[in-house]
C-alpha positions in Angstrom: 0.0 0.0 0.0 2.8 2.6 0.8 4.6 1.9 -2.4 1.4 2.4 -4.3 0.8 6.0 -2.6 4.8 6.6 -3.3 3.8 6.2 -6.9 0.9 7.9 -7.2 2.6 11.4 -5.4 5.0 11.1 -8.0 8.3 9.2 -6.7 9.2 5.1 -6.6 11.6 3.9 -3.7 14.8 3.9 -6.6 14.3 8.0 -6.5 15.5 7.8 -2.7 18.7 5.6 -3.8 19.2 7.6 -6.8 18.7 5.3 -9.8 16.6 7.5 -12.1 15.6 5.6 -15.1 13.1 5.8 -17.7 11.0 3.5 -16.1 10.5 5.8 -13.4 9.9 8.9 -15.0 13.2 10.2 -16.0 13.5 14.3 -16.3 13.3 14.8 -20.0 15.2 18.3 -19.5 17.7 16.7 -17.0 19.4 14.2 -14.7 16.5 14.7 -12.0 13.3 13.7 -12.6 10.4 16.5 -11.3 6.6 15.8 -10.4 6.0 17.4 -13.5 7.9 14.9 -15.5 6.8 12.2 -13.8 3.0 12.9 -14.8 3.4 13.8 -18.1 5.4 10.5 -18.6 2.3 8.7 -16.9 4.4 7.5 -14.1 2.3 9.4 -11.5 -1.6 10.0 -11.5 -0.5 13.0 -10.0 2.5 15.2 -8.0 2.7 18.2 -5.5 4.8 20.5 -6.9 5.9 24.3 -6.0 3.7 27.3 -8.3 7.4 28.0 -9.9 7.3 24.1 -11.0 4.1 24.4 -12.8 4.7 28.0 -14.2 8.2 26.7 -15.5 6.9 23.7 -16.7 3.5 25.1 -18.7 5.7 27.6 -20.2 8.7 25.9 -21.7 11.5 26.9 -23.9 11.0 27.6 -27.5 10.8 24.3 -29.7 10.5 22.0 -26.6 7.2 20.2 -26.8 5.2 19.0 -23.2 1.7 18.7 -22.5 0.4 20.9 -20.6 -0.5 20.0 -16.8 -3.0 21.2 -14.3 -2.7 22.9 -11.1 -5.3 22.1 -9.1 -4.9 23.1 -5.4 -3.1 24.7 -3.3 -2.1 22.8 0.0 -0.5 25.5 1.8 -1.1 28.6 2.0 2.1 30.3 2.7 5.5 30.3 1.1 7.5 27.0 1.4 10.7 28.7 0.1 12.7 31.0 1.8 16.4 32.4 0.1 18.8 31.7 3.1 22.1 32.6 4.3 24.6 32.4 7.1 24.0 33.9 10.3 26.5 36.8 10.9 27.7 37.0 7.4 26.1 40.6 6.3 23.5 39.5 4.9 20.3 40.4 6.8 18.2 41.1 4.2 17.8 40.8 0.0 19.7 43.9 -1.0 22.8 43.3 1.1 23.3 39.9 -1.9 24.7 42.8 -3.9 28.5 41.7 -4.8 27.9 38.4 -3.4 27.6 34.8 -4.6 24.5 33.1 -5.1 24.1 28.8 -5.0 21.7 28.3 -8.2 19.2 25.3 -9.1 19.9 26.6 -12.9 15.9 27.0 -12.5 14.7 29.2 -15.4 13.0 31.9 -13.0 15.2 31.5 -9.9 18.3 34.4 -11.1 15.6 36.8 -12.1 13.4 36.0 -9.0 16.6 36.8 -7.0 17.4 39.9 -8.6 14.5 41.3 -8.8 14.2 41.1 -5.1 17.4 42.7 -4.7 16.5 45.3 -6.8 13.2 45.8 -4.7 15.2 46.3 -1.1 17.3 49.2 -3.2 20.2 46.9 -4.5 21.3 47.1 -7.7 20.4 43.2 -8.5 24.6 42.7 -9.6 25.3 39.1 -8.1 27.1 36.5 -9.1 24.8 33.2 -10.0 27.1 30.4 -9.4 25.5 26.6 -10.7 26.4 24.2 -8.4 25.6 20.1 -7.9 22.1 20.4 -7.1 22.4 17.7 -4.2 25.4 19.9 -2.7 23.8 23.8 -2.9 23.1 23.9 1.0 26.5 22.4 1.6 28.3 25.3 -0.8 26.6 28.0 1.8 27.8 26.4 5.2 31.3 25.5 3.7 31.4 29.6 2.8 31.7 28.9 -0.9 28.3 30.7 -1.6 26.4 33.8 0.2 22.8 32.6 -0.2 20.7 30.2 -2.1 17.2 29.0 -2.2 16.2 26.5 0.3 12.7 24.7 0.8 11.5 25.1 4.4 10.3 21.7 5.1 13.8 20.3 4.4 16.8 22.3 4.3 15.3 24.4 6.6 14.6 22.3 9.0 18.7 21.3 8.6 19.3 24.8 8.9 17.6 25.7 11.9 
């Protein structure tokens, strides 16, 4: 029974251990496969995803073809995304990320989300956007090679509080 809810949210045990396959609803844009992906492959009945995962996926790039998908709910109703960074390292709030180095997914939005909040707290939005190992971005901020990143509440945020 739990395997057959694992599936049907959008992930099979192999994504925990890392074996992404084509059987399981392999990322066609990646390495990693998304809830998104794993719908429109017909490897989920159906996923919970963040708004930017369904915006970036219903709008793709030019000449890449994916059916469109359905947002249907919305289980929370706050933000489940924070951008983070050290404790007593300057940076208290988005326009002090002026001149420093941001951990990026590579998400399509993510760099001009970031900016653009920089550039609404009176910075001038100039960062540098480095693209790191998506499994090691968190690590890249507490080993001091990045400034900030993007971190999901309900899991590196927990880790970081």
């Amino acid at each position: 029974q739990s395997q057959r809810m694992v599936r049907l949210l959008g992930a099979n045990e192999e994504d925990f251990r890392g074996s992404y396959t084509e059987a399981n609803g392999t990322n066609p844009d990646g390495d990693f496969p998304t809830p998104c992906s794993k719908v429109a492959a017909k490897t989920a009945m159906f996923a919970l995803n963040s708004p930017e995962g369904c915006v970036g996926w219903n709008t793709p790039p030019p000449g890449v073809q994916r059916p469109a998908l359905q947002a249907v709910a919305a289980l929370l109703q706050t933000q489940t995304s924070a951008i983070v960074t050290l404790k007593g390292k300057g940076c208290d709030r988005p326009k002090d990320l002026d001149g420093k180095v941001y951990a990026s997914y590579a998400a399509r939005f993510e760099g001009r989300i970031v900016q653009q909040m920089i550039r609404n707290d009176g910075g001038k939005g100039d960062y540098t956007e480095a693209v790191l190992p998506m499994l090691g971005i968190w690590n890249t901020v507490l080993e001091g090679k990045a400034d900030a990143t993007w971190v999901f509440m309900g899991w590196e945020g927990v880790e970081a509080k």
